[in-house]
Phi, psi and omega in degrees: 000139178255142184224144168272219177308140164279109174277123153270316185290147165294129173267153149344305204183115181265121215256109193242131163238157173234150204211115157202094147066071180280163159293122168345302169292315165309319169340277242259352169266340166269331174297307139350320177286343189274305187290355171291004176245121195258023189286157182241020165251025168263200196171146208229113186262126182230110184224105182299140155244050130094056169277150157300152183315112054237014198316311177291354179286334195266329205267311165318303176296354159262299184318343176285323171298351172223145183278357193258354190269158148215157195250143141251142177224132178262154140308284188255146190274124184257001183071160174303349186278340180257023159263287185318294158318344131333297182307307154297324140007260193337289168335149206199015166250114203306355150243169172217137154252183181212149185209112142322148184243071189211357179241160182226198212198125173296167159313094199112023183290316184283308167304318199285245178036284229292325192296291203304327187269026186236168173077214197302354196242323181346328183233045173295163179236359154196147181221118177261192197176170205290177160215155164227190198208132188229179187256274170227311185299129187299185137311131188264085156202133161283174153261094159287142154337139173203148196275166165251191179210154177269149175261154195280135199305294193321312182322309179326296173319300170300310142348310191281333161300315169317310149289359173258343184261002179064340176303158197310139180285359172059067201295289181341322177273350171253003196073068196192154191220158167030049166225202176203166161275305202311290207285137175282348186281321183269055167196160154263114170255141186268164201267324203287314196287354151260342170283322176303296169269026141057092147225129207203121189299137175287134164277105231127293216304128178261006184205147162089058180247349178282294197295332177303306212282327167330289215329297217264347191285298187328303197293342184252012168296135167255318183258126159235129219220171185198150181227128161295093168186101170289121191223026175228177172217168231187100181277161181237121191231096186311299191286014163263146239276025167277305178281310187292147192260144193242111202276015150244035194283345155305341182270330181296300174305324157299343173275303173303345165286283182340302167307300171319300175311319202279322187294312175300341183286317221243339189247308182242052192284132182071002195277078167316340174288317195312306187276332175314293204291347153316263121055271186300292199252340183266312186303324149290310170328308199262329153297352139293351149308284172289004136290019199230333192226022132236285189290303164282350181300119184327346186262344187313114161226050167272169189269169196285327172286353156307299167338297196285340185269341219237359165280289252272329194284325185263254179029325200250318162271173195288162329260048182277354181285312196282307203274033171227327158316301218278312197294127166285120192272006165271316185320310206238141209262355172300077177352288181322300203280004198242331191249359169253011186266304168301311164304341189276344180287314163308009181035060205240044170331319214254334169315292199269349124357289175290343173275319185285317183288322188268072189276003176298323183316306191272288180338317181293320192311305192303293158327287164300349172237033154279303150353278192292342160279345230245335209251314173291342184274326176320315194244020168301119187114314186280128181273000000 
């Protein structure tokens, strides 16, 4: 491990990126977006996972110019979930936040956190807070003061459900807008409340690991608390592994169904609203997921009729066999996803082909009959 200044002394609030082998330009805009803040109770965790040249090169040169960085570099690459737990280690700030390090953070991110993590909250054991989502211009918005406020104990709970069943989180009902449950990046975790209950991201995982890791952080939360205040930025990146296509994404998914099992087992055992509600939504998650980064992706470079051999085979397996047999498609109201849900039961490859090279479609599709719904509650009634 490599270091920039030795903080010995405890910070506020410790700042973790995560780095693997990013656009240059993304770097160095988010880390700039981090240093732009000159409070001096943070620390800048910047944890390289073994990215290729020149990244380490970039990451040193900020850590020799601001005294508040330390560079970690793994030797060999370990995902982000043993990078991040690397971090946590490391950390030496009664909070942590997390950042890709493909994303940025307005200005004043750090004053506002350290302000907002004080007083009357000093002992939140998690604090969420807003997001937006960009392109290419970062956002023109500061972090201004904002008091936080605590959420009623029962969110957590629910929360912890949202994530492991993926159904809507119902923000409204807690007073809260523009957040998530899932994502780790749009939270402050206090460090004693992850060590103390041994939470720590699985490692291996390649997809879902913000969420694996809520479910269980959420269940053991008492405080949980939130500042109306956006204080992530979100890049919208075609070539991040969210988007991009993956020729072991069954296996990426069979690991998350693993996960998945062990948190019901362990958390929601005997709960039947739970695996219900699993079922409807997280299960439809991971199967549009493998059509979307596999079997359909434009990057795909089998020929269709492989393709076509290797939808009608997995389809067919557990446990998407059962639940396209079983699942009722009036139950579920997402428009889009109801009709691919429905071709694939109807084993209608060349249909949904055609919606996935053409996704204008299915948007339009979504569209009018949002519409045709928005006209039918108009005239419900009406003689």
């Amino acid at each position: 491990m490599e270091k920039g200044a030795d903080l010995k002394q405890e910070k506020q609030l410790s700042i973790c990126i995560a780095i693997y082998n990013i656009r240059e330009e993304f770097l160095r805009a988010c880390i700039e977006s981090v240093c732009a803040d000159s409070s001096e109770e943070v620390e800048i965790l910047l944890g390289d996972d073994a990215s290729r040249s020149p990244i380490a090169d970039i990451c040193r040169g900020y850590a020799k110019r601001d005294a508040r960085i330390r560079y970690i570099r793994r030797t060999q690459n370990g995902g982000v979930s043993a990078m991040r737990n690397q971090m946590i280690a490391a950390a030496k700030g009664r909070f942590i936040t997390f950042i890709d390090g493909d994303d940025a953070v307005p200005k004043g991110y750090a004053s506002c956190l350290c302000r907002a993590l004080s007083g009357d909250t000093k002992d939140l054991d998690i604090l969420m807070f807003q997001w937006r989502r960009f392109e290419t211009d970062i956002p023109k918005i500061s972090a201004d003061h904002a008091a936080a406020w605590t959420i009623a104990p029962e969110a957590a709970a629910w929360f912890s459900r949202v994530c492991l069943t993926g159904e809507p989180p119902n923000l409204q009902q807690w007073n809260m807008k523009d957040s998530t449950p899932s994502s780790v990046c749009i939270k402050a975790y206090r460090r004693d409340f992850l060590n103390e209950n041994r939470l720590l991201f699985e490692e291996g995982l390649k997809k879902s690991q913000d969420v694996v890791f809520n479910t269980r952080a959420y269940h053991v939360c008492k405080n949980l608390g939130y500042l109306p205040k956006p204080l992530y930025f979100y890049r919208k990146n075609a070539d991040s592994v969210t988007n991009r296509y993956s020729a072991d994404m069954d296996g990426i998914i069979r690991d998350c169904l693993r996960c998945d099992q062990n948190n019901q087992r362990s958390l929601f055992d005997g709960d039947g609203a739970v695996m219900t509600a699993w079922r409807k939504y997280k299960l439809i998650h991971y199967m549009l997921t493998m059509f979307a980064l596999n079997i359909f992706h434009k990057k795909n470079p089998k020929r269709r009729t492989e393709r076509r051999r290797y939808f009608l085979s997995w389809i067919h397996t557990e446990p998407f066999s059962s639940f396209l047999r079983d699942f009722d498609l009036k139950s579920y109201e997402w428009r889009e996803r109801r009709l691919i849900v429905a071709l694939a039961k109807q084993e209608a490859f060349l249909r949904l082909d055609l919606l996935y090279r053409h996704p204008f479609l299915l948007r339009l599709y979504g569209k009018t009959g949002c519409l045709a719904d928005r006209i039918k509650n108009k005239t419900t009634g009406m003689k």
